[in-house]
N, C-alpha and C positions, 0 to 999 in steps of 0.2 A: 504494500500500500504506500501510498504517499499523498505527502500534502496539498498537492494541486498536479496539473498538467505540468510534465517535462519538458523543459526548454528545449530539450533533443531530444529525437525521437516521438515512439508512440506510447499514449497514454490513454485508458478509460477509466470515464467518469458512469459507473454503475450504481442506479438507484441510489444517490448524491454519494457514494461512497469511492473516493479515488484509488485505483488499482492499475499498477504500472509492471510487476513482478513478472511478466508474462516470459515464454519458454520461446515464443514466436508468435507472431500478430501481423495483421495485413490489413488493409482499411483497401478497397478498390472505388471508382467510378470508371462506367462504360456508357460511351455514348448509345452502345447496342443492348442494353440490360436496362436503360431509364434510372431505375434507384440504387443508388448505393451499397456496398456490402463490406459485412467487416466480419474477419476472425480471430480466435485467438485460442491458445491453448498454455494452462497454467498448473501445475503442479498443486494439487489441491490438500491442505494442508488438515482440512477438517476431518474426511475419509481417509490418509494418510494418520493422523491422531488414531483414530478405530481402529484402524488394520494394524500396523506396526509401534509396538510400544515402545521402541527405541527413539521414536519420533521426536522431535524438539514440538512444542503448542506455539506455531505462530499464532496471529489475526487470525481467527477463523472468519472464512466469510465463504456462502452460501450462494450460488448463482441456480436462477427458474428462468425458464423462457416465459416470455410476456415485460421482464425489468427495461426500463427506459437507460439509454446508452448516449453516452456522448464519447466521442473518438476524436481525438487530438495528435495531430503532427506537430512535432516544432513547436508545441505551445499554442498554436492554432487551431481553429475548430473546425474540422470538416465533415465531420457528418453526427446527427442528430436519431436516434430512429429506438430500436428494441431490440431485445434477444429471441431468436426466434428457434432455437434452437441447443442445447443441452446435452454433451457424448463426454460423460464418464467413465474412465477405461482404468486397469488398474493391470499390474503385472507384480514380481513377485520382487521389484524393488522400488518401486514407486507407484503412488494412484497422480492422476492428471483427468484436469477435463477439458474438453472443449468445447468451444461455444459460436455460436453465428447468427449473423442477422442481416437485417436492409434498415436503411435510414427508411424516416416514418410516411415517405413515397409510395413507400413499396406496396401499403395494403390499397396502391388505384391498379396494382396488378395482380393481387387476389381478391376483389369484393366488387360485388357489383354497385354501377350506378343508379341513382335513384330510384331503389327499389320500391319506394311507396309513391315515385311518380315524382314529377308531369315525365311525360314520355316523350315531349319536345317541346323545342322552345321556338318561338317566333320570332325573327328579325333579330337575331344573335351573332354577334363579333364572338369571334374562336374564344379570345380571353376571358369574354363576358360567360359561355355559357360554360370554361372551362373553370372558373370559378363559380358558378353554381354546385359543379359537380362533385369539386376539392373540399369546398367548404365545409362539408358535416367530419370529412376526415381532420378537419385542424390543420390546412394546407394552406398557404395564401398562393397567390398567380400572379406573376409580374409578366408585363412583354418586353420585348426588347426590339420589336419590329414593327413592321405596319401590316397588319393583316389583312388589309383589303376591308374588301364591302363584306354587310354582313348577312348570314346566313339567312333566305326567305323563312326556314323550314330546318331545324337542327334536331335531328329525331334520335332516341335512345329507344335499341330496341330490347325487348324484355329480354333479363340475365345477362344482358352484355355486360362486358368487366369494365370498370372506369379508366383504367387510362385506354384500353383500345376505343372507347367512346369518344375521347379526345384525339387519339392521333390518326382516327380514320378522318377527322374532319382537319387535321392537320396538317396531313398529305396532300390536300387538294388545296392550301395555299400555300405549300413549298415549306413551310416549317418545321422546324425540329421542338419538342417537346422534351425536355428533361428536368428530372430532380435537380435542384440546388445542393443534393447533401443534407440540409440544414433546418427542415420544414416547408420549405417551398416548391413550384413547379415554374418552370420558364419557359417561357414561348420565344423560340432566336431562329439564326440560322448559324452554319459553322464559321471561325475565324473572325468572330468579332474583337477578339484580344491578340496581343503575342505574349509567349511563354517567357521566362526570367529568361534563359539561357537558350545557346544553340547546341546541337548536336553532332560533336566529332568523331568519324571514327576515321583515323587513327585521333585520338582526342580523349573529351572527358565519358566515352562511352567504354561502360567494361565489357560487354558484349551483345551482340546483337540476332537477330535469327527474321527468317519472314517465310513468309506463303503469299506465291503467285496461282491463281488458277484459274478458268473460264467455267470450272463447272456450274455454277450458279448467273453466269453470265450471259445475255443473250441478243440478236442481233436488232431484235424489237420486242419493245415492250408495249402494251396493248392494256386498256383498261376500257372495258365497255359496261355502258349503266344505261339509267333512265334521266330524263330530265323532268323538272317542273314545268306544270302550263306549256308544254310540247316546245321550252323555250323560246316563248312568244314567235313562233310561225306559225300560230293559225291567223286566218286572214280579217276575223272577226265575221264570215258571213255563216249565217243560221238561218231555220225557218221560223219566220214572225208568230211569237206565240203571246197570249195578252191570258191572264186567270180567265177561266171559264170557258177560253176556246175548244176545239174536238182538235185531237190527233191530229196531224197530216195525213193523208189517205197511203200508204206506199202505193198504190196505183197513179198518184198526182204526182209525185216526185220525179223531176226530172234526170235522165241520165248524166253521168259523169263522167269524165273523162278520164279517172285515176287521179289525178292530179293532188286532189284534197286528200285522197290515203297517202299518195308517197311525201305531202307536205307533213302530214300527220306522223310518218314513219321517220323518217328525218327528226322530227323535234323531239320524239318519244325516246326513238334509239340513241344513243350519242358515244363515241368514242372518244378514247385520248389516245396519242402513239408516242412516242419515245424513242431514236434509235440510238444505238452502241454501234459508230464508225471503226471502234476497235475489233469488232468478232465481223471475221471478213465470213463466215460460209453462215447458212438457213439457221438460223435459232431464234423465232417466233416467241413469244410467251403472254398469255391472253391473261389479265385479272378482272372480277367481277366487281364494281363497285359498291360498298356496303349500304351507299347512300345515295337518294336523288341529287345530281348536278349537271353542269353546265359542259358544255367539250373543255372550255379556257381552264374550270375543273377537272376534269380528266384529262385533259395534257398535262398540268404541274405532278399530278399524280402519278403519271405513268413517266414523267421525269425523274419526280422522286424516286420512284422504286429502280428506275437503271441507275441514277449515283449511287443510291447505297448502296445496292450488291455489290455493284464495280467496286465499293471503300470495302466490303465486308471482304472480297475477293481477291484483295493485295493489300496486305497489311505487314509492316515491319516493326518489329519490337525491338527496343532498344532498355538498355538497364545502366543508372548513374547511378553514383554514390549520394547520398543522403537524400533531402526530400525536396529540395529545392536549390533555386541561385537567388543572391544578391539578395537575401530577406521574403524571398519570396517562392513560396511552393509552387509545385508543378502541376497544373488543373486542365484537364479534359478541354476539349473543344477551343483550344488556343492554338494560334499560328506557332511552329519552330522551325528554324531555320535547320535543314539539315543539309551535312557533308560527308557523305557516305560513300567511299573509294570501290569498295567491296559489293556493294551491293547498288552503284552507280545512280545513288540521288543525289540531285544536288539541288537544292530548291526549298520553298515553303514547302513543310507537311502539318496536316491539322492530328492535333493528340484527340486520338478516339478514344483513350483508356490509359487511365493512372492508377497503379496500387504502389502503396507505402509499405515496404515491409521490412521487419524485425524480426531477429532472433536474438539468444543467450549469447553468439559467437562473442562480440556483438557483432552482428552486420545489420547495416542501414542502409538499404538501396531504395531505388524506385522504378521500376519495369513501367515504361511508355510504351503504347503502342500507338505507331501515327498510320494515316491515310492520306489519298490524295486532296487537297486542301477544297475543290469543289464539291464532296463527297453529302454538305447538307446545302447545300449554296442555290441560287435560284441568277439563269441569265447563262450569257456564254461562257461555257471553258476556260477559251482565251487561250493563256498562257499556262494554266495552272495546272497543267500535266507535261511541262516541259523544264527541260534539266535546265540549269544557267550554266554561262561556261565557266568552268571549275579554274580555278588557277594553281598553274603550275609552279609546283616544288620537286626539288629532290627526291622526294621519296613519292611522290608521283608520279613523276615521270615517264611519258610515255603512255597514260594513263588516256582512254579515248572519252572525250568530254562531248560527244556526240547527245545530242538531245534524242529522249528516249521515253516512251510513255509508261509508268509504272504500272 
């Protein structure tokens, strides 16, 4: 135990009780997981006292799942949430337990939204009805963007789980959705920060690793739904009907031309497309949308889903020594400059995922894994899948600084 948060390293603050003693700990954020997670495993002194009488009586202290956690790096606070989890394990020279949980995000990805209703909202801005949805959890919602217009018609269908209620309707204006850590939820897009420091290898990285693949990657992406009101193409003509009048005869009605079904079919059916210039051969991939929208709706959506897979599908992991630079921790969805001889990036990359971790050695490192810096972004590419040119050193040398898409 101890008296407060560690100025190094990591610390938790369990049910107000401070506990530092840990064997090894890990606090993570992924942009791909939404909330937070944290472990840790401690040499339990309570069930050690029971079992072995040779035992020395430290602090006893008792961990359940359901305790409120606070998790500190460096003295800093990054994630907020519970224990959710409880593995007691014991051998025949020590008992230890561990423990795990998500910051208090976590329950919009096991509970459902508004289960005693309204079942939609009318004329709702993303943040607006994402704070209706947050708020019985103890959540607040900040944006950091501009959302566009707002929703005619923002419907929750029964049993669906709250945060997929938010990010299906998040995907269709380009935005990314994540926990703060902290008690909050954010509505952004990626790169709106840069990270303390850059990334060297040969440099301040102790080692690195990654995965290329196309399995998950495909030459177009395809989102097809319904729209509202046949997205105003109908032409407003009908048969004049006043209270009180008879039917139209269908013997009176005049023929058609088609015209009024395929306007009808057009407004009703709507598409979004997507493609990936990178997968040169046939890889189609069709999604349903969960919601009524607009095509300009199913395009950001069927945009979204080829950057992220593309980011989920080239990802390199990089691991520094301690938990930050220059007074300042290392956090998720921030710009880094990386230079990387080995595995030939040299450019922005966006940090999709930070864990802090500790052990007894002691080692204090931090495992980054980044992506390509468009990977939550809305708009052109651009440049932001191209190398810069590296500059030459000695131990370079020779090195081809050709531009190259990760």
């Amino acid at each position: 135990m101890s008296a407060g948060a560690k100025a190094v390293g990591l610390s938790f603050k369990i049910d107000d009780v401070w506990y530092d003693s840990w064997t090894s700990a890990e606090v993570t954020r992924d942009l791909k997981d939404f909330a937070g997670s944290f472990s840790a495993t401690y040499r339990d002194p309570d069930r050690s006292i029971a079992t072995f009488p040779y035992a020395s009586p430290p602090p006893i202290f008792k961990l359940r799942p359901g305790l409120p956690v606070e998790a500190y790096a460096d003295g800093q606070l990054v994630l907020v949430g519970f224990i959710e989890t409880v593995e007691p394990s014991i051998d025949e020279g020590q008992a230890s337990v561990s423990i795990g949980g998500k910051d208090k995000a976590g329950d919009l990805i096991d509970c459902a939204a508004m289960p005693e209703g309204p079942s939609e909202f009318k004329n709702a801005k993303l943040e607006d009805a994402a704070s209706r949805i947050c708020e019985p959890f103890g959540l607040s919602v900040r944006t950091e963007i501009d959302t566009d217009k707002p929703f005619d018609r923002y419907a929750i269908d029964v049993a669906e789980f709250a945060h997929h209620s938010i990010e299906k309707r998040a995907r269709q204006r380009h935005a990314l959705v994540m926990s703060d850590g902290v008690g909050g939820v954010v509505i952004t897009r990626s790169g709106q920060n840069r990270a303390p420091a850059e990334l060297k290898l040969p440099g301040n990285v102790l080692g690195s690793q990654a995965t290329f693949t196309h399995q998950a990657r495909h030459s177009e992406t395809i989102v097809r739904g319904q729209s509202e009101k046949a997205e105003g193409r109908r032409d407003g003509r009908s048969a004049a009907f006043v209270p009180g009048d008879d039917p139209v005869d269908p013997m009176d009605r005049e023929d058609g031309d088609g015209s009024a079904t395929e306007r009808e079919r057009r407004g009703t059916a709507v598409t979004g497309r997507a493609t990936d210039d990178e997968i040169g051969r046939y890889r189609p991939i069709v999604f349903l949308a969960r919601t009524k929208a607009s095509e300009e709706e199913l395009a950001d959506e069927a945009d979204w889903r080829m950057r992220t897979r593309r980011a989920e599908c080239e990802e390199a992991t990089y691991r520094v020594k301690g938990f930050g630079a220059d007074g300042r921790l290392w956090r998720v969805n921030e710009l880094a400059s990386v230079s990387d001889t080995y595995l030939d990036i040299e450019r922005d990359m966006l940090i999709s995922r930070v864990t802090f971790r500790e052990d007894d050695g002691p080692t204090r490192e931090t495992e980054l894994a980044v992506s390509s810096p468009e990977a939550f972004a809305k708009g052109e590419v651009g440049s932001a899948r191209t190398n810069l040119e590296r500059k030459s050193s000695p131990s370079q040398a020779g090195l081809d600084g050709t531009a190259e898409a990760l």
